[in-house]
C-alpha positions as CSV (number, residue, x, y, z in Angstrom):
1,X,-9.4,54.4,-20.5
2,X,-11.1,50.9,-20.4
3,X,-11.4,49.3,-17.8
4,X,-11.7,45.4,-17.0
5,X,-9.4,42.5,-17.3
6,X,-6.5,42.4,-19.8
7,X,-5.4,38.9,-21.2
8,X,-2.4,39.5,-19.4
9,X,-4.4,40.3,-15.6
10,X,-6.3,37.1,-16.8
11,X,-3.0,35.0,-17.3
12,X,-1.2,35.6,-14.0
13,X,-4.7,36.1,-12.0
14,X,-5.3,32.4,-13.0
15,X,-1.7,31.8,-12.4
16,X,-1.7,32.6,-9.5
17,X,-5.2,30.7,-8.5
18,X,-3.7,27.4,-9.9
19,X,-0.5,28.0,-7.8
20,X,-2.4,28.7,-4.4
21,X,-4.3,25.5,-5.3
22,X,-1.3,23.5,-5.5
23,X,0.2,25.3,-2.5
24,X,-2.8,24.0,-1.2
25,X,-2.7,20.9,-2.0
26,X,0.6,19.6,-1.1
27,X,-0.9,21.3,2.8
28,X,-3.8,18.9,3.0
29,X,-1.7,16.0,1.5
30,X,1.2,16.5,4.2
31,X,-1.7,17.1,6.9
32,X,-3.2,13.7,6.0
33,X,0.3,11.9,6.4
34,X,-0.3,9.2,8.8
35,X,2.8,8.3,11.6
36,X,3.9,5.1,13.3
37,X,6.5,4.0,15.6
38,X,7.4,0.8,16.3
39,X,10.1,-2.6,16.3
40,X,10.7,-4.0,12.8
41,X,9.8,-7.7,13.6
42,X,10.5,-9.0,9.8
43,X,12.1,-8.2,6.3
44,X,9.7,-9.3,4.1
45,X,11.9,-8.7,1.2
46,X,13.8,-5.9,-0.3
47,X,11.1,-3.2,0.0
48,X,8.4,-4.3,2.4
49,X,8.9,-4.8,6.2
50,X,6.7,-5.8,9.0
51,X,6.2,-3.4,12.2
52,X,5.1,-4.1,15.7
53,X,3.7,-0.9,17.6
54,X,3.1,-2.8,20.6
55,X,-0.5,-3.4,20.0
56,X,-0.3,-4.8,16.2
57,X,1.5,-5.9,13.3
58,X,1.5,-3.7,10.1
59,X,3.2,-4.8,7.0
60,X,5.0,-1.7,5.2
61,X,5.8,-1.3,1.8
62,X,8.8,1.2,1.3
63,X,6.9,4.2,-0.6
64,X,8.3,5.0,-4.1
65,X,11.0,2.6,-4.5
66,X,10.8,-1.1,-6.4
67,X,13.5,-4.0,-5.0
68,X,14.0,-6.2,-7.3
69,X,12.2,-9.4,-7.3
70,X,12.9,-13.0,-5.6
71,X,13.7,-14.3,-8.8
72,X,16.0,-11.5,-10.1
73,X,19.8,-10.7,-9.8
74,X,20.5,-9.0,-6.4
75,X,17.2,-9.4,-4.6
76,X,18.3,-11.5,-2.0
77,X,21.2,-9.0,-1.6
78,X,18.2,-6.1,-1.2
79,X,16.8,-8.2,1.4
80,X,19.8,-8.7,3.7
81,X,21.1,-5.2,3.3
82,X,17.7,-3.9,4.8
83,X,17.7,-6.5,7.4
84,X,21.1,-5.5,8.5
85,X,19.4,-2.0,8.7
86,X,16.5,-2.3,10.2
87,X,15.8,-5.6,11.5
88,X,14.8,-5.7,15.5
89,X,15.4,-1.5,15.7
90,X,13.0,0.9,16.5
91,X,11.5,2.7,13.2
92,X,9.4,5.8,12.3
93,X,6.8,5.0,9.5
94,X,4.8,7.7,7.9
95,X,2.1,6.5,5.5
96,X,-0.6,7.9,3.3
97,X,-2.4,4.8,2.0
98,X,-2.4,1.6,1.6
99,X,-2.3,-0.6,-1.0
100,X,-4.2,-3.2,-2.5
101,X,-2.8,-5.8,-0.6
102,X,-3.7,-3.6,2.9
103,X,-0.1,-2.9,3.3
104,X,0.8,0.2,4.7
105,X,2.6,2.4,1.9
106,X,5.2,4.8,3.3
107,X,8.7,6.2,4.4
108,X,10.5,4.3,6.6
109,X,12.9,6.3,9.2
110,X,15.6,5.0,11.2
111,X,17.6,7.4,13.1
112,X,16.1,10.3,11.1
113,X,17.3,9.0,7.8
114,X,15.0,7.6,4.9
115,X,15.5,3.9,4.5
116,X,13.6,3.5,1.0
117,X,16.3,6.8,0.0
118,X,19.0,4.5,1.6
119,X,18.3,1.6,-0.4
120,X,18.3,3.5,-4.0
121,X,21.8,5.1,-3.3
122,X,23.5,1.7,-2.2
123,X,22.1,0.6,-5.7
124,X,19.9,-1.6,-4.3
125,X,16.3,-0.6,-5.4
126,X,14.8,1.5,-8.1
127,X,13.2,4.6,-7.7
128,X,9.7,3.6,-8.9
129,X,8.9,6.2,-11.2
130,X,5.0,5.0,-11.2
131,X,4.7,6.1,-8.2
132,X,7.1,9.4,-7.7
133,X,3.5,11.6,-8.3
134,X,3.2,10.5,-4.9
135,X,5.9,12.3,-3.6
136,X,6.7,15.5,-2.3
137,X,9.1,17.4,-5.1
138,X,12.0,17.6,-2.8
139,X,12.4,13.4,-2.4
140,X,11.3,12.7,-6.0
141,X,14.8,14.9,-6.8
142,X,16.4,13.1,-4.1
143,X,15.6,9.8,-5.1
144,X,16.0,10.3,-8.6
145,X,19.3,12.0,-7.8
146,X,20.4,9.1,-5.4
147,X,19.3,6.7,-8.3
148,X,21.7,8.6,-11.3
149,X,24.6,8.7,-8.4
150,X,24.3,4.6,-7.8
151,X,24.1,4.4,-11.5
152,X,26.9,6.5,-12.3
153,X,29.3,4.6,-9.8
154,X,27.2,1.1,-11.1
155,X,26.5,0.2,-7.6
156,X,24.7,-3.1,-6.9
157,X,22.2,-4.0,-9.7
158,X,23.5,-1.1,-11.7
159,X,26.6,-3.3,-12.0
160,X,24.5,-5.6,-13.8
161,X,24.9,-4.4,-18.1
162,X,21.3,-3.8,-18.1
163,X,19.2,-4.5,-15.1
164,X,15.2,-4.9,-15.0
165,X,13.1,-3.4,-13.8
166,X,11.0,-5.4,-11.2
167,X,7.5,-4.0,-12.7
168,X,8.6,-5.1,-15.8
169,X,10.0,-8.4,-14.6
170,X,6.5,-9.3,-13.1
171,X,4.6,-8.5,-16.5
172,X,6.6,-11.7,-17.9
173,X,5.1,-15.1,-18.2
174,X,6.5,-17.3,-15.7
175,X,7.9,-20.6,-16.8
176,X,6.7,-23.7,-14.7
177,X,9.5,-25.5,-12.4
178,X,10.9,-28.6,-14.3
C-alpha cells in the first residue's frame, strides 16, 4: 500500500488551511473594530455625521452605503431623514478606519439598530458595492437585501426611472454656475 498524500488529502487539507485562515481573519478584523459613543452634534449630509464624545468631535462616514449627492434628486431628502434620526441623540459608532479625508468610517447604532441599514431600506442611500468587501457577510446580505426590498417597492430614489449612482455622479464634469 502507498503511502503519502493523495490529490484528494491534498485538496481538502488545503481546504481546510484556506478556511481556518479566513476563519481567522474575519477574528482579527472584528478584534480591531474600534467603538465610540457619543451625541450627534451635526448631519453633514445624507451619509456622514458629526459626533461629540465629550472630549472631541469626530466626523463619521456611514460605512458601506453612498447618499446621493447635494446636487442629485432626493439628497436633501437623505439628509433630513437622518437628521430626524439621529440628530442631538446618543449614538454607538464602531469604526475600522478612516478615510482619506480623516473621517471616521463605520456603523452607526441608535437604539441597537444600524442607521447606514436604515437608510438603504427607506430607499434613501445605496449600498456602496465598492466597499461591501469591507463588510462582515451577514450585513453585505442585509444590505443588499434591504437595497432589492426598497427597489422592489421603489422607495425614495428608487422611485426615480433610473437613479445614479452618487460615485458615478461625482466622475461627471461639473458645469460652471451661469
Amino acid at each position: 500500500m502507498k503511502r503519502g498524500w493523495t490529490g484528494r488529502t491534498r485538496a481538502l487539507f488545503a481546504a481546510f488551511l484556506i478556511g481556518w485562515a479566513l476563519a481567522a481573519t474575519v477574528r482579527v478584523q472584528a478584534a480591531e473594530a474600534v467603538w465610540l459613543t457619543g451625541r450627534v452634534v451635526a448631519v453633514v449630509d445624507g451619509d456622514t455625521v458629526q459626533v461629540y464624545d465629550g472630549t472631541q468631535r469626530h466626523t463619521v462616514r456611514l460605512a458601506a452605503i453612498d447618499a446621493p449627492e447635494r446636487r442629485q434628486a432626493h439628497s436633501q431628502r437623505a439628509r433630513q431623514q437622518l437628521a430626524a434620526w439621529v440628530a442631538q441623540r446618543e449614538v454607538l459608532v464602531t469604526h475600522r478606519r478612516t478615510d482619506r479625508y480623516r473621517r471616521l468610517v463605520g456603523q452607526v447604532w441608535l437604539d441597537g439598530e444600524d442607521v447606514g441599514l436604515r437608510l438603504v431600506r427607506a430607499g434613501l442611500a445605496w449600498h456602496a458595492t465598492p466597499y461591501q468587501r469591507e463588510q462582515d457577510p451577514a450585513d453585505r446580505q442585509a444590505y443588499a437585501a434591504a437595497q432589492a426590498q426598497a427597489r422592489a417597492e421603489r422607495l425614495g430614489l428608487w422611485s426615480d426611472e433610473a437613479p445614479q449612482p452618487p460615485w458615478l455622479f461625482r466622475r461627471q464634469p461639473r458645469m460652471a454656475p451661469p
